[in-house]
N, C-alpha and C positions, 0 to 999 in steps of 0.2 A: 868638333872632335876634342877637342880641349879641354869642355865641360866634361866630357865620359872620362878621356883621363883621369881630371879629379877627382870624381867619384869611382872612380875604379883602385887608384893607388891613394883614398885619402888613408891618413892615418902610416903612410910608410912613404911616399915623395912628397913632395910639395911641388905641385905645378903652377907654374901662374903665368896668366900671358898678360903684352904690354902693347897699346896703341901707339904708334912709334910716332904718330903725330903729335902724340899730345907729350911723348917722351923722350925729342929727339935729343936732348944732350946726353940720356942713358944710354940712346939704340949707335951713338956717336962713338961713345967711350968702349960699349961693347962690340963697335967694330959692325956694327949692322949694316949692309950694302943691299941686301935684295929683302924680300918678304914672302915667304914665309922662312924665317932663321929660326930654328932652336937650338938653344945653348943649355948643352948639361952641364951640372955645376954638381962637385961633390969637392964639401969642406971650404967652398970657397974657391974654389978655382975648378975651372973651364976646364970639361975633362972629354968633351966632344962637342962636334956640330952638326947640324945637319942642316943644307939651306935649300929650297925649293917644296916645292909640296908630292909629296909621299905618300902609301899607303899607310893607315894605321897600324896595322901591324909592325911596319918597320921601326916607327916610334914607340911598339910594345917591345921588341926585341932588344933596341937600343937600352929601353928602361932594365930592363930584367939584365942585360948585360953589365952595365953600370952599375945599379943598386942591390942585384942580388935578389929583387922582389918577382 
């Protein structure tokens, strides 16, 4: 779902996703406790979350809510 993401909002989000194995003193600092977490970020700072797995839509909604796209 991730990859579509990207190609869906490239050129207006930036989405990226992070193996928390390989990234645990990131997934540490950003407070990471369960998998699957996404963390919006606009400007630099954490402007929602959402943690467990979801419908995509939900994650299209959140987007267009936050960035306007």
């Amino acid at each position: 779902m991730v990859e579509q993401l990207e190609k869906d909002y490239a050129g207006k989000v930036k989405i990226v996703a992070m193996d928390v194995d390989r990234g645990q003193e990131v997934a540490g600092a950003l407070g990471v406790m369960s998998i699957p977490t996404v963390i919006f970020f606009k400007d630099g700072q954490e402007v929602a979350r959402i943690v467990g797995a979801l419908p995509r839509q939900r994650f299209v909604d959140e987007i267009k809510a936050r960035y306007g796209v």
